[in-house]
C-alpha positions, 0 to 999 in steps of 0.5 A: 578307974578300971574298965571292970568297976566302970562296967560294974558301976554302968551296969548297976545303975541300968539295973536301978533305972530300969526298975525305976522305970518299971514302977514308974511306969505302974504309977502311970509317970510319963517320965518312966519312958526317959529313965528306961532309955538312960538304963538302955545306953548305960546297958548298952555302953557297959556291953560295948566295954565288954566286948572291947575286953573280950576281942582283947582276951579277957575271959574266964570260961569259954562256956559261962562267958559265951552265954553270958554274951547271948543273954546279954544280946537278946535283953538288948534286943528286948529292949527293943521289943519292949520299947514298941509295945510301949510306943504302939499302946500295948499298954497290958502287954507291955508292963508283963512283957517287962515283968516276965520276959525282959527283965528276967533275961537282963536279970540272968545276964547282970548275975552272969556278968557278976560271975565271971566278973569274980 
């Protein structure tokens, strides 16, 4: 399988488990915390495989690829953001740090992706 259908198919299922985390944990499921980290490493694994094509000279616009790059570092990081209001019990702030922060930054990140990826 080529790197850019496992990197397709990696961040695909991220995008479906975290939605699935996020209903999940708005019906109060505690199993929502297990399926967001697995949506994180398969994001995290499909951006390190994105990194290995670009040191090795896959690109198609310095500018679009560059932006794509940071959206996807900072959804990484609020990832991360969001994983603590979780575990502190922020519970208010967590599920609208999810709704309007995190998920609409990994969003513009996925469909930047599909972009340069066609």
């Amino acid at each position: 399988m080529s790197i850019l259908i496992q990197i397709e198919l990696l961040m695909t299922v991220a995008l479906f488990l975290y939605g699935i985390a996020y209903v999940m944990a708005k019906n109060k499921n505690k199993w929502h915390k297990a399926v967001a980290i697995v949506g994180f490493l398969m994001d995290a694994y499909g951006t390190l495989l994105m990194f290995q094509i670009k040191k090795g000279g896959w690109m198609t616009g310095v500018l679009v690829s560059d932006i794509h790059t940071i959206l996807s570092l900072v959804a990484l990081i609020l990832f991360f953001v969001q994983l603590t209001l979780g575990l502190t019990r922020k519970i208010k702030w967590h599920r609208r740090f999810a709704l309007w922060v995190f998920f609409p930054v990994w969003a513009l990140a996925f469909l930047s992706g599909a972009f340069l990826a066609h």
